[in-house]
N, C-alpha and C positions, 0 to 999 in steps of 0.2 A: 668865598675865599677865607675868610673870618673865622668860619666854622670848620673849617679844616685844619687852621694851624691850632686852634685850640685843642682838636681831639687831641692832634702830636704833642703837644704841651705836657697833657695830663695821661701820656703812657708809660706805663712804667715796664723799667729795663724786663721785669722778669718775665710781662707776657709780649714785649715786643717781638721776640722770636720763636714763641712756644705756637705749636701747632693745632689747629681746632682739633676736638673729636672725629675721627673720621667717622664715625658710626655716627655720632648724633649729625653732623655735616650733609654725609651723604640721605642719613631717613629726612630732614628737614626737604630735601629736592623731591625725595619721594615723595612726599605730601604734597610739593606744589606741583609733581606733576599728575597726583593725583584729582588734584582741584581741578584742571584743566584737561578734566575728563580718560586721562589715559589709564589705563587697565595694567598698573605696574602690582607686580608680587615682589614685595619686600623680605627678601632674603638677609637682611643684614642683621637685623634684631636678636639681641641672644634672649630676651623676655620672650619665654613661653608662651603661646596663646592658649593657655589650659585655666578655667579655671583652679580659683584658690579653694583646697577641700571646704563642705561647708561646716565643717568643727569648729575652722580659725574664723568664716565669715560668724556665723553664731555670737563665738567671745567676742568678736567687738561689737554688731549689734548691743549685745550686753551689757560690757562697758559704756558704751554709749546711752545707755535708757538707765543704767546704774544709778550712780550719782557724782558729784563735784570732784570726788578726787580722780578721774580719770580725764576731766576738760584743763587741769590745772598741769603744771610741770610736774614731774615725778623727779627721783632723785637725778640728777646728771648722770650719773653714772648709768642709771636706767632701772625699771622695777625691780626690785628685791628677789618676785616671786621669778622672774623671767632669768635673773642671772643665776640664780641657786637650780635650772632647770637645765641653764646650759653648763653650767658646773660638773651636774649628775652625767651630761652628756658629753663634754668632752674627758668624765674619768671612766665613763665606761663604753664608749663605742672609741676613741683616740689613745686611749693610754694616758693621759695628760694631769697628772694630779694638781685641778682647780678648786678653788673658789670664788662666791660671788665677788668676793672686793677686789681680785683678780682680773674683772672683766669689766669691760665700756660695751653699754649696748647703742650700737651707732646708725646713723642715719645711712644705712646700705654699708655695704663693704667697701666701698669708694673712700666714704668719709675717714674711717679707721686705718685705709691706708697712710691718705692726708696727714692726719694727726700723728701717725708714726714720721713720718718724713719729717714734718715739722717740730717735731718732739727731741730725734733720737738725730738728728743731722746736722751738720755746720757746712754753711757756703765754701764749696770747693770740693769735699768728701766726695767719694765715689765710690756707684751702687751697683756689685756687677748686680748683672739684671739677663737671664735667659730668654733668647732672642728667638724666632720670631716673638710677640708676647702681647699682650692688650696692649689697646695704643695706651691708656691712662696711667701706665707706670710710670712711662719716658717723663708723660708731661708731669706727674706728681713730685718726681723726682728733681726734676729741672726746680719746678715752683719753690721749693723749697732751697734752692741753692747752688744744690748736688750737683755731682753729672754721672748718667749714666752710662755705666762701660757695657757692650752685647758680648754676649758668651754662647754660642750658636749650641742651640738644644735640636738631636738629632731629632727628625720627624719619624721614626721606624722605633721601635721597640729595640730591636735587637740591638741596633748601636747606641750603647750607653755613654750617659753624659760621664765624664770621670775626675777626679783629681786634678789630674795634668790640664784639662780643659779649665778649671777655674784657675790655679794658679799661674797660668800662663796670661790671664788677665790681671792679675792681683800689683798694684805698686802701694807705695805707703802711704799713697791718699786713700785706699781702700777700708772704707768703714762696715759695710755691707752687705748682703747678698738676696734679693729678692728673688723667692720664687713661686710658681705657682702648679701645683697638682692637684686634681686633673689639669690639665694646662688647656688655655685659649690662647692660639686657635686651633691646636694640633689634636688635640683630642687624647695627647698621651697623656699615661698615669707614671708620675719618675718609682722607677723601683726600689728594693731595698737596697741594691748595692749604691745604685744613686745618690737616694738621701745618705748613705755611709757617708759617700765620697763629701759630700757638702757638707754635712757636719762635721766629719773631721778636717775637713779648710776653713771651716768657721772654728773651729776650736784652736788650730794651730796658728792662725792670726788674728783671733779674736776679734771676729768678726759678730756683728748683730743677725738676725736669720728674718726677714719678714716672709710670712708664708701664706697665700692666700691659697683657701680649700674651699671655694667658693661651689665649685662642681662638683664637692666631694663623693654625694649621694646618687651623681650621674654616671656611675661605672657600667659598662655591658657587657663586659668577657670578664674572664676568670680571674683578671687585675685585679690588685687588693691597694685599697686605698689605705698609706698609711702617711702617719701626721710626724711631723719632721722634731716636733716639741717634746714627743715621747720617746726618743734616745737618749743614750747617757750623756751627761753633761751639758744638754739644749734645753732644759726649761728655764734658765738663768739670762739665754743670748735669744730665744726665739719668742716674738710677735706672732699669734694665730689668727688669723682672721676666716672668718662665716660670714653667714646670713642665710636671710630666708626665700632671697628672688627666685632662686632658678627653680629647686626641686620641690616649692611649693607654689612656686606658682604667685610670686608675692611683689614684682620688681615692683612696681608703683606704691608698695606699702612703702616701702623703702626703710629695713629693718635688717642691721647686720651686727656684729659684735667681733670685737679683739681681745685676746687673751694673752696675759703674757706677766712677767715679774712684776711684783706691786713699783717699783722705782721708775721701772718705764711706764708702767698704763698710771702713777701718778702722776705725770709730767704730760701725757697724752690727755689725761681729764683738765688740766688744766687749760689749755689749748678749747677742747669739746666746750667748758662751759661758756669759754667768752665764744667759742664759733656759735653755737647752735643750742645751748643751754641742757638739753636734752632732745632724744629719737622722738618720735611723736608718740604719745601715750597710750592712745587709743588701738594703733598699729601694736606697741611693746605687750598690750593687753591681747590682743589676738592671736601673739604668734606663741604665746604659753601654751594652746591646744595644738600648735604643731606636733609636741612631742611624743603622745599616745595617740590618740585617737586620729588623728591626722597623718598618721603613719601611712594608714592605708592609702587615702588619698594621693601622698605621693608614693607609693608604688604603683599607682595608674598613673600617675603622669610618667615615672618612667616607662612603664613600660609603653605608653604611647608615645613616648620620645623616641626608644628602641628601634619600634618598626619603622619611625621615619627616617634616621639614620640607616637602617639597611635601603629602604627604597631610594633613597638621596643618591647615596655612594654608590648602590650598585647602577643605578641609572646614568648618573653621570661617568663612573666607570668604563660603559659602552660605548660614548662618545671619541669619535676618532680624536686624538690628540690629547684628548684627557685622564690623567693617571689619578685616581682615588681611591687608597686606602679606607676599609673600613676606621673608623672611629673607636679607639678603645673604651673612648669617655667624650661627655661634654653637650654639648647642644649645637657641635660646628662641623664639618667636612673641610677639609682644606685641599681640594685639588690641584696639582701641579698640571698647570695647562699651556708647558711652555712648548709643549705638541702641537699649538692650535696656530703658531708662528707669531703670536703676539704676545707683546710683555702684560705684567696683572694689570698695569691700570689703560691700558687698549682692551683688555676684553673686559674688565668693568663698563667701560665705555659702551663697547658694541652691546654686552649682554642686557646694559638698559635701551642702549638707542635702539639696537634691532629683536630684542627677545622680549624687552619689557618686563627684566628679570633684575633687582639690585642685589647687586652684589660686592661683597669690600675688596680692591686689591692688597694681595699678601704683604707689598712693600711697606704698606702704610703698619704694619706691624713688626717694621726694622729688621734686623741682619737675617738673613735669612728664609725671607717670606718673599723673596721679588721669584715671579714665577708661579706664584700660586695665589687662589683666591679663597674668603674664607666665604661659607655659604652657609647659613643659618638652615636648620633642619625643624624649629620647634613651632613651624605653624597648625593649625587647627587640623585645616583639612588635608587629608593624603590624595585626593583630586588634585585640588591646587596644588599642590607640590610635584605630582606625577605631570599635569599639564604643565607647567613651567618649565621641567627640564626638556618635556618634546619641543616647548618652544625655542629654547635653547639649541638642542637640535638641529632641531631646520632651521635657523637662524646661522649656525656655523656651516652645514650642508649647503645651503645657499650661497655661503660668502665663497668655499671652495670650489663650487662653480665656474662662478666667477671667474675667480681667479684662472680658474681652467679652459675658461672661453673664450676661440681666438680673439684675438684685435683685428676689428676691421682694417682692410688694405686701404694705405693711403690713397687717393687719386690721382692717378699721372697729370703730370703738368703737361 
């Protein structure tokens, strides 16, 4: 009893109502019930199961046999050699006129959100934020103070997000506007008229821009990825955020980096060096060979993302009740399965209890995702993936049955 009022004692207001990870929540069940011998396919994971090319594993071996200065702290800010790489690379594949003193190289794109929230926010501010959306904006946002307002991001292409839709959420708490292209979970890329529209409601209430292009490099149709910083008058209001998880295959390095006006990314290092002092070194050392020679490498990871994306979406496609769009981008499917008569987090439910399939319900990524599920595409094998959704299948095939099969007659009395 003792030990219970102490937990309550020592919680503090900001995570008493903030929500676990849904993705780390639900793979943690995975695992135990994988322990307990059942045969689950973990759909929910956006970490690729591809290896990382071996250019990048190479340079850290390297680093690693080198010598002292790669086991000690490197600058906070992060290697010299790595930020002057991503510099080169966000002026000439983004538009984006950087340099290294410009940039935090940070422990994943996670962290450099963080530090923006905590940097560039005051308790009460609000962040619109494009909804459905990763579960970890809401809660980074909250952590820090804020509150997040949803501004529902069509899931089709053709219906664009516009003007009217952002400032129809805008009041004078409005500091602002998180977004992310490629977007998780929906797999769209925001087009140019888009980003227009957001840069100019960021300009006309002067608003801050955070941009996460995490997916950038995962495009598969004819969509052009463009970076929101490289418009007129957005390099002064816009946050950039990267890394190297997805398209190289790196999420456990855990190596991402922010770009943005030296006034904000100094007030974000300051934050960086009492959180974390710097990225890990060893890591900032490897992912220098992303840039050439490792190129290639992730061009076989996309392209082996691609084909599982087509097989994903078009499989589950055929499934009675289930509507999935291909993917323009990303490493997720999000089918509307409100065909199948149950809400997302009932057939999350059923799809582990009777298919042995995890998968995330859409609600748990706020307005506009109730009704659909997001379903991870980036495992290993195209087997496993084509068996899982036959499982899925006859799992839902079975429950319609069911359903379809009289009720025994009562017994006369």
């Amino acid at each position: 009893m003792r030990e219970s009022r102490l937990e309550t004692k020592w919680e503090s207001e900001r995570v008493r109502d903030l929500v676990p990870s849904a993705t780390i929540d639900l793979g943690d069940r995975v695992k135990r019930l994988r322990a307990e011998g059942r045969d689950v396919l973990n759909l929910i994971s956006g970490a690729p199961e591809f290896d990382t090319p071996a250019e990048i594993k190479r340079e850290a071996h390297a680093a690693i046999d080198e010598d002292y200065r790669y086991m000690t702290y490197s600058l906070s800010a992060g290697l010299e050699d790595l930020r002057r790489l991503i510099a080169d690379k966000l002026a000439g594949e983004n538009g984006i006129a950087a340099r290294p003193d410009e940039i935090i190289v940070t422990v994943g794109t996670k962290e450099g959100i963080a530090l923006a929230t905590w940097a560039c926010l005051e308790a009460g501010d609000e962040v619109l934020l494009l909804t459905p959306g990763w579960v970890t904006y809401d809660a980074l946002i909250r952590l820090a103070g804020a509150r997040p307002v949803s501004v529902p991001l069509h899931q089709s292409s053709p219906q664009m997000l516009t003007g009217a839709d952002l400032e129809s959420r805008i009041t004078p708490r409005t500091r602002a506007i998180l977004i992310n292209t490629p977007h998780n979970p929906t797999g769209r890329v925001l087009g140019s008229a888009e980003l227009d529209a957001i840069a100019d409601t960021a300009r006309r209430n002067d608003l801050l821009v955070l941009a996460d292009e995490t997916l950038e490099y995962l495009v598969y149709t004819n969509a052009r990825h463009l970076s929101i910083a490289a418009r007129p008058g957005m390099a002064q209001r816009t946050l950039t955020f990267n890394g190297f998880s997805k398209a190289f295959s790196m999420a456990g390095w855990r190596v991402g980096y922010v770009h943005g006006a030296p006034p904000l990314v100094a007030n974000m290092l300051k934050v960086h060096q009492h959180l974390v002092t710097c990225a890990n070194v060893v890591a900032q050392k490897a992912a220098t060979a992303a840039f050439d020679a490792a190129a290639n490498g992730r061009a076989g990871i996309r392209a082996g993302l691609s084909e599982r994306r087509e097989l994903v979406s078009r499989a589950l496609d055929s499934i009675p009740g289930i509507r999935c769009p291909v993917p323009e981008a990303g490493l997720f499917c999000f089918p509307d399965i409100s065909g199948t008569g149950m809400d997302d987090r009932e057939f999350a439910d059923f799809s582990l209890d009777e298919a042995e399939i995890a998968v995330l319900p859409g609600s748990a990524f706020g307005e506009g995702g109730e009704g659909h599920v997001r379903i991870a595409f980036g495992r290993r094998s195209t087997d496993a993936l084509g068996r899982g959704i036959e499982r899925l299948r006859a799992a839902l095939a079975r429950r319609t049955e069911e359903a379809a099969a009289p009720s025994e007659p009562r017994a006369a009395r």
